[in-house]
C-alpha angles and dihedrals in degrees: 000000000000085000110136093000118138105242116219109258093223098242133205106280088203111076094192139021119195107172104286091349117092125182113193123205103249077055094056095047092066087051092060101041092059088039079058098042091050092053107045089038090052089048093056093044089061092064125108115277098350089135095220128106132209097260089053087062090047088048105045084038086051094047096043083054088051087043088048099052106034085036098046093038094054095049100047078055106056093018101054109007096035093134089044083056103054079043092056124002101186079064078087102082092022083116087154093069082063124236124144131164128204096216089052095048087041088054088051098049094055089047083053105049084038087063095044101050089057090054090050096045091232122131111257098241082049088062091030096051092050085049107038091079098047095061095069094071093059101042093055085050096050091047083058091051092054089052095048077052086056083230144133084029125180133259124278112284144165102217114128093250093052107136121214106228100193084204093067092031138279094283112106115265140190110262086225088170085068091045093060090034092066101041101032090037109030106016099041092042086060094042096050091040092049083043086057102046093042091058100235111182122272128287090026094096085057094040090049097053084045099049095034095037091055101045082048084057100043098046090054089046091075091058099035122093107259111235105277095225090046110035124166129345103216083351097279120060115063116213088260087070105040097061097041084057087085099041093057078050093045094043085040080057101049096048092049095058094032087057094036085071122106092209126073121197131217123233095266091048088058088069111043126128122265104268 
């Protein structure tokens, strides 16, 4: 069955060494995604009326990475290691050991740009909207840093393309990594772009990351090796799809009423300020 399969070459999983100090890949790829976040960001706040400065970028920059790391560290925690918690509940902020979840860093993000939209005296959909289109960029580059890892790998297969991961065993597997690279990275970075330029209403730009993001993530799902300690719910739906389920209903919810409007709204009106 592995016959003719390329077998994964084990990388390093540090990208630079610099004396003591060590940055690994997955790491890096962080880096890049809010490099890529701050640019962009500070770009569109130059333009004409856009009604944001440069230090609200830094700052809600600065409040979704807060909401990323405390959000998606807390639900990897009580979504996926809930019994290692009661077991240990310093496990908590053992961040070290390594463990993050998207829904919980997406929960923590919307808490964050809740509570700076309120600061800043701007409507929510008004900060999610600017920032919807930004996130793309670094989750693609994260998905290519779990691969380099050689990490979060697919189920057995015997497609063509399978990829032996020696970690997992010597039987062909799905490189899931490089499917959600290329939905939730490539695919949703040009939906929500072309979303952008085109002026949807608002709340559509946010409706559209929650609805897409979630069917990319629920499609991969079937391919992807469910968590060991978790499995199957009813033999059939992962974790990961269970909870993306309410984010396609949530997103289905926001482009309906977006839509539903009568009223559209130009790229400068997307971001004005709460009257």
């Amino acid at each position: 069955m592995s016959e003719g399969h390329w077998v994964f070459p084990g990388f390093d999983p540090i990208a630079i060494q610099i004396g003591p100090l060590a940055v690994h890949w997955y790491g890096l790829m962080y880096l890049l995604g809010f490099i890529f976040a701050w640019l962009v960001a500070n770009w569109r706040a130059a333009q004409p009326g856009s009604q944001w400065t440069k230090e609200q970028v830094s700052d809600v920059l600065f409040y979704g990475f807060l909401g990323v790391i405390i959000g998606g560290r807390l639900g990897y925690v009580f979504f996926y290691q809930f019994d290692a918690f009661l077991d240990d509940p310093l496990y908590l902020v053992k961040i070290w050991t390594g463990g993050m979840s998207f829904h919980g860093g997406l929960i923590g993000v919307i808490t964050a740009l809740w509570l700076f939209a309120r600061k800043q005296k701007k409507t929510f959909f008004a900060v999610a909207d600017f920032i919807a289109p930004l996130i793309p960029f670094g989750l693609g580059a994260g998905r290519i840093g779990n691969f380099i890892n050689g990490e979060l790998w697919g189920r057995v297969t015997d497609a063509p393309w399978g990829i032996i991961f020696p970690a997992a065993g010597m039987l062909p597997r799905h490189a899931s990594q490089l499917y959600q690279f290329a939905l939730e990275g490539v695919v949703l970075l040009i939906i929500l772009n072309l979303a952008w330029r085109l002026r949807a209403p608002r709340g559509a730009i946010s409706g559209l990351f929650l609805a897409c993001y979630g069917l990319f993530r629920f499609m991969v799902e079937f391919v992807r090796e469910p968590d060991v300690q978790l499995g199957l719910y009813l033999d059939l739906f992962s974790m990961g799809q269970l909870l993306s389920m309410p984010m396609m209903l949530a997103g289905g919810i926001m482009l309906w009423a977006a839509f539903a409007r009568p009223q559209w709204y130009t790229r400068n009106d997307l971001l004005t300020e709460n009257k």
